[in-house]
N, C-alpha and C positions, 0 to 999 in steps of 0.2 A: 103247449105253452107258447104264447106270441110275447113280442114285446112291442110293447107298447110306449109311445113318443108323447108327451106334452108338447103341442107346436104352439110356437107362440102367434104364429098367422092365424089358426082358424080356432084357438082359445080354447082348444079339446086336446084330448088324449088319445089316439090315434095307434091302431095296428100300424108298424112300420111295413112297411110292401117297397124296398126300390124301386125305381123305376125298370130298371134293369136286373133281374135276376136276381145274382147274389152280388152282384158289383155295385159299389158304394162310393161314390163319390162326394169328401164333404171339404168344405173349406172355413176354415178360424181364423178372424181378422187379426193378424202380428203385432208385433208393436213398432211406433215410431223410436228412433233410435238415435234422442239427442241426451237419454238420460240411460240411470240402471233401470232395471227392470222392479218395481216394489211386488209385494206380498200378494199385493188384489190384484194385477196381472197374474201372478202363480198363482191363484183360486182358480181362474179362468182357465188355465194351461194345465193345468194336474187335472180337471174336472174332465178336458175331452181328452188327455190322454189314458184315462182310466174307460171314457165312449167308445175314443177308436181299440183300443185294446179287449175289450167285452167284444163288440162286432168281429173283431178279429176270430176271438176262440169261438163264437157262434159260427164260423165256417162261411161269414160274409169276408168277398175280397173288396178292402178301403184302402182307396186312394185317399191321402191327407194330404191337403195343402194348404199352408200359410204365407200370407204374404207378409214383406217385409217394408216399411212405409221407410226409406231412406233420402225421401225427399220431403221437404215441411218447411212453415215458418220457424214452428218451432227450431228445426236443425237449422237452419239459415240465420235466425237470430244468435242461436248459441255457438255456434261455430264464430260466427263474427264478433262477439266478446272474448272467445279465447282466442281470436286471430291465429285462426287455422283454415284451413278449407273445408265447405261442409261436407263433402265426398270424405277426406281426414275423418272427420266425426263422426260421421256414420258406418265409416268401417269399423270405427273402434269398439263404438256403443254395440254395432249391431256383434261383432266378437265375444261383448262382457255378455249379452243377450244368449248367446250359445252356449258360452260357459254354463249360468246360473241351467240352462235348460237340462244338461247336460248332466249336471250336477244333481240333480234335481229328482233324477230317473225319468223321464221324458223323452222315449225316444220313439214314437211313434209315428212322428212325421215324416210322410214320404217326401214331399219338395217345399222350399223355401224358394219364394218369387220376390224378387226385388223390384219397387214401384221402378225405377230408373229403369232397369232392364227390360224393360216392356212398353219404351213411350209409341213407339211404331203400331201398337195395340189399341194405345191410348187416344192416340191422332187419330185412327180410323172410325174407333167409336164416337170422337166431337163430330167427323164428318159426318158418318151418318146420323146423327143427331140434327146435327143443323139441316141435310138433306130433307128429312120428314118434320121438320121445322116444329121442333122439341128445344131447341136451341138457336140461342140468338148471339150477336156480335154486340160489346160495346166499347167505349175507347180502353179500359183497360183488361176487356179479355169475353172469351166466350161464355155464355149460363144457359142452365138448363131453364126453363118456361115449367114451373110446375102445376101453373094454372091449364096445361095444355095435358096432363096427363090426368086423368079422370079418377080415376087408382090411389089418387097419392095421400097416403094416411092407412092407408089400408092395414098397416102390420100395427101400427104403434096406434090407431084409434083416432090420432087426430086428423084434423083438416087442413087443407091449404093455407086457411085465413092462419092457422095456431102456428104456421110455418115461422112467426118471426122472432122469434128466439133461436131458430136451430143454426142461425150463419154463421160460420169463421171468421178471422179476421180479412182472411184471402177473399172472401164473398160481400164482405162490405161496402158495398158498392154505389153511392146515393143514383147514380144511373139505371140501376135494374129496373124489370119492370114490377116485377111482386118483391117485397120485403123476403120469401122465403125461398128464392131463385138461389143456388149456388152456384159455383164457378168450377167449370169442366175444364178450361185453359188459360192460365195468366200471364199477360205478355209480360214483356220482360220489361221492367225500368229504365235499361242503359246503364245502371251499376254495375260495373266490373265485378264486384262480390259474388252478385247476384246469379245461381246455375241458371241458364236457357238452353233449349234444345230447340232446331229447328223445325218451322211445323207450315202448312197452306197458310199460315196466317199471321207469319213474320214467328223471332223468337220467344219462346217463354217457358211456363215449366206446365205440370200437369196441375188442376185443383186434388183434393183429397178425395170424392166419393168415385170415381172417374179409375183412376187402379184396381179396387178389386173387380168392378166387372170387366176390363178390361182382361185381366189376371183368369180370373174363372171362366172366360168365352174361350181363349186359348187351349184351355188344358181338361174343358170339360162342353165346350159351347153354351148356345144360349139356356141352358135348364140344366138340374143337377140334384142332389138328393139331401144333403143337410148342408145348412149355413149355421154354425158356430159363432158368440162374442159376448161378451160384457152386456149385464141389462140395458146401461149408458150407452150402447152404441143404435139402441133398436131407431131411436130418433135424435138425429135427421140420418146417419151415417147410413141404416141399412135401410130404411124408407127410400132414399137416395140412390142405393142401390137396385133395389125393384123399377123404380122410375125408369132408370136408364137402359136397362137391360129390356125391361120388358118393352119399351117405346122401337128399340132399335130391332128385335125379333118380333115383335106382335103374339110372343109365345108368354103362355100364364099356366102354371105360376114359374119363378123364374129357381125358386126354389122348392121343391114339396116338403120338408121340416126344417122348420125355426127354431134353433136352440139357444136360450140365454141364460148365463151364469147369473147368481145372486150377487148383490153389493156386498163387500170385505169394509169395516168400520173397525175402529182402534178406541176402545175403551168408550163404546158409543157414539164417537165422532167419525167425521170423513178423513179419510188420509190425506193430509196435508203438510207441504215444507211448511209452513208460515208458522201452524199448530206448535212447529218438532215433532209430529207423532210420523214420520212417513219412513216406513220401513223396507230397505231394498233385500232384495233378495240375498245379495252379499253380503250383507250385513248380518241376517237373519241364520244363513248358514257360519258364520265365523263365532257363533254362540252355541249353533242348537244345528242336530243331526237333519239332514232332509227327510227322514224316516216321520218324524216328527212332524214336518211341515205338510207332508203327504196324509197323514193319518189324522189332523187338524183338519184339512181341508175335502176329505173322505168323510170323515164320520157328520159331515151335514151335508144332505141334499143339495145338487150342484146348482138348481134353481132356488135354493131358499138362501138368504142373508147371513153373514158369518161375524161375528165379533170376538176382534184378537183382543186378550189382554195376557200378563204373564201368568195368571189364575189360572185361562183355558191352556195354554201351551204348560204348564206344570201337570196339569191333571191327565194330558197328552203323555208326558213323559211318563207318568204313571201307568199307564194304559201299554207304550210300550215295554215299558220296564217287566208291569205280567205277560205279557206276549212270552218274552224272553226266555221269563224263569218257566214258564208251560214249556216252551220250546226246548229246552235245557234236560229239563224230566223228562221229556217224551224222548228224547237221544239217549238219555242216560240209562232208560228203565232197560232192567237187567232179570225181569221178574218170567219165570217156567209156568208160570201158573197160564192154565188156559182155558179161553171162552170160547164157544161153538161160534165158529168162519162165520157162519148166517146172522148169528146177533148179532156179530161185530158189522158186520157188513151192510147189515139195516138203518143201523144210527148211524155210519157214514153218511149213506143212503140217505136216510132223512135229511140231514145238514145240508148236502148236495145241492138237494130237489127244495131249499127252503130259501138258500142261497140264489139260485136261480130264480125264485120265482120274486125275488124282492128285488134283482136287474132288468128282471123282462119287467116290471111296473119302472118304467120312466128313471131307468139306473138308479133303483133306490138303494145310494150306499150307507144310510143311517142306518137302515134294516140286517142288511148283509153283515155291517159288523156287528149287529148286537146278535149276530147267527153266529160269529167266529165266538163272541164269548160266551156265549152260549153251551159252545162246545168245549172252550175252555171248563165253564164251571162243572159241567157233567162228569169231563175226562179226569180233572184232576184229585179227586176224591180216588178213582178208582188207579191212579198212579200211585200216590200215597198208600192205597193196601198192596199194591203190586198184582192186581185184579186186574190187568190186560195183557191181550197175549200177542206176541210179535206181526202177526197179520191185521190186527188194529191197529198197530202204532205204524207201519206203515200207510194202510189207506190212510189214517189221521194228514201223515206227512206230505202222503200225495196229495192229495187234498185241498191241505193250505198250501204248497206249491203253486198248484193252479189257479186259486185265487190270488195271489204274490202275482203270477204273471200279470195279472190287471190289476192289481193295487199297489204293487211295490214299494210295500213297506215293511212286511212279515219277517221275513229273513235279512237279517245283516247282510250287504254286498260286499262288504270290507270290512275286515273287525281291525279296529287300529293297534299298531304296535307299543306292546309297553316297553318304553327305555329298561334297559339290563340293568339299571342304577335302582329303578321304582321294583322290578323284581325282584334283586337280592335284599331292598328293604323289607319286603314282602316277606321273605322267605327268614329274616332274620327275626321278623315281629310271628312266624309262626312260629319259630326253635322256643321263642321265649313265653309265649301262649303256653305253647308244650310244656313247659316248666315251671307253669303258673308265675309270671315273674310279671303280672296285668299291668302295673304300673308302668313297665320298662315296654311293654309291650305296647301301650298306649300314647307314648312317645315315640315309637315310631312309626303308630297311624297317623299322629300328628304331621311330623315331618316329611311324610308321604302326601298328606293332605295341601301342603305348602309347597310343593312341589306339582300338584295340577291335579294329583288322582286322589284316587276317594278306595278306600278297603271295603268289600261287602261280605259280612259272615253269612252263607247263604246255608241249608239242609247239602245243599250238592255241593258243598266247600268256601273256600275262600275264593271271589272275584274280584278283580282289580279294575276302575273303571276311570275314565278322563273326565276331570270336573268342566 
């Protein structure tokens, strides 16, 4: 069985073959880090940490690296509304940014690169830019010439001329020589506010597409094995990327797989402050389990399009709620009764090899879970008669183990504490259960309900749960 890659460079689906052996080097463009982090960056972040983790158990060694954009208009403007320093701002934001990741289950990342930390990278690559005369000077900073690179449109389809929509505000430049030229080095103002570093060409700071190949030349050189990001970033961001890399090595491709997440939409619209509909991550968890935001953003294809509303996140909770109670019965079964090693061993076996075969097609995790319930609906008939025998409910357990390693959602990592107050409520509304007293006993679900938790009469007892 191979797997198989949707590249969005050559618009096929592609045997992966490293370039290297079994060494995998890929990099996922970070986030700028003048705000939280919302929901449709975690679509993008759950989606390759669930890649690099699959590559992992396949017995490929990945390097992961993400950069971290700590320098921007956007942080320079916002810092200077809350008059603070923008270096202040972005340590803060890029902090709340490791929180939510962290939080999140997300730990797959080998290095985090920070755009500042690399300007000595950044200078080198304007130089030789401008050396092979890819890049030009004008009174307010250095551009790339994209009329000078023959290539450029090549991933995203369009051409030079469609370039004039893709500029920043830092690229607006009425001096350029093409409308879709951006800016690799911005001189500095003279505003005290204003970050500058020093550079051959007096101070300024770096433009925005100019750090990650700077970023990826360092820690991987001129070529490397997948580029990771957001649909949104394929134009100008990672077009602008190939540009420069490939101008300054003469080496193609600069990448061998293109990987793009699908757009995250809120009740059919775009995420937007202006809307109200824009959902941070911390906000998202201060409601709802990561478990939940994990298995939302799993059970659809990492290149197909996702629409949050509370409808899909309730039907989520559902979905993990059966997990649960399968998970629950399959610990709890106590049943002597016994199937021959080999049956049991087969239907593992089948799951396995079904499971697998819907990752090695282009990480298809919509498939893969309808294989985990799948297994659910088979297994749990035969719990209910107590028709399996302790060497299936272990493989079962191993099983979904090893899948949890890459989807991290299966098993609870923390089961939360219930106050001593909500227990002995608990225990007092079971004495009076036992004593058919319903009434009396119903009032103290209530008062337990007012208090944050919720009573569940389950087959395997009473559970206590945080509303």
């Amino acid at each position: 069985m191979s797997l198989k890659i949707c590249n969005t460079l050559t618009r096929k689906k592609e045997i992966f073959k490293p370039r290297k052996d079994k060494k995998v080097n890929i990099f996922v463009c970070g986030p700028t880090v003048y705000d939280y982090a919302h929901i449709g960056h975690a679509r993008t972040y759950i989606a390759f940490d669930v890649i690099v983790k699959y590559l992992r158990k396949k017995g490929y060694n990945v390097f992961y690296l993400q950069n971290i954009t700590d320098i921007d208009d956007k942080i320079i403007n916002r810092a200077k509304e809350e008059e603070v320093s923008w270096k202040e701002l972005a340590r803060s934001f890029e902090r709340e940014y490791k929180k939510d990741v962290k939080n999140l289950g997300i730990n797959s990342i080998s290095k985090y690169a920070r755009a500042t930390e690399h300007i000595k990278e950044i200078i080198s690559q304007v130089e030789r830019l401008l050396k092979k005369g890819f890049a030009y000077q004008i009174e307010d900073g250095i551009y790339y010439d994209i009329s000078k690179f023959k290539d450029y449109g090549k991933l995203s389809g369009r051409t030079a001329l469609q370039a004039e929509d893709a500029v920043s505000r830092i690229d607006n430049s009425k001096k350029k020589k093409n409308k879709g030229d951006f800016c690799l080095w911005k001189f500095w103002s003279g505003k005290d506010w204003e970050p500058k570093w020093r550079s051959p060409w007096g101070y300024g700071r770096p433009g925005w597409h100019i750090e990650d190949t700077a970023i990826t030349e360092k820690y991987f050189g001129p070529q490397y094995d997948i580029h990771g990001g957001a649909r949104d970033l394929i134009f100008p961001h990672h077009e602008a990327e190939i540009a420069q890399m490939e101008a300054i090595s003469g080496k193609k491709p600069l990448v061998k797989y293109w990987l793009h997440t699908g757009f995250l939409t809120i009740n059919g619209q775009k995420m937007s402050k202006s809307l109200g509909n824009f959902i941070t991550v911390k906000d998202f968890l201060k409601k709802y389990s990561p478990r939940i935001l994990r298995l939302f953003i799993i059970k659809t294809h990492y290149r197909s399009p996702i629409d949050y509303s509370e409808k899909a996140i309730s039907q989520v909770q559902n979905e993990i709620e059966r997990i649960d109670e399968f998970l629950e019965k399959v610990k709890s079964q106590k049943s002597k009764v016994k199937i021959t090693t080999k049956n049991s061993k087969l239907r593992i076996q089948k799951f396995k090899k079904e499971f697998e075969g819907a990752m090695e097609d282009d990480f298809n995790t919509p498939k893969a879970m309808a294989i985990i319930f799948e297994l659910i609906r088979e297994v749990n008939p035969l719990l209910d008669q107590g028709t399996i025998d302790k060497r299936a409910i272990k493989e079962i357990l191993e099983f979904l183990k090893s899948v949890d390693e890459i989807f991290g959602f299966i098993f609870e990592q923390k089961k939360a504490k219930i106050p001593k107050k909500i227990k002995k409520l608990a225990q007092r509304r079971a004495k009076l259960r036992k004593e058919k007293k319903w009434k009396e006993a119903d009032r103290v679900r209530e008062e337990i309900k007012k208090l944050g938790y919720e009573i569940q009469d389950t087959p395997l007892g009473t559970k206590i749960k945080k509303l």
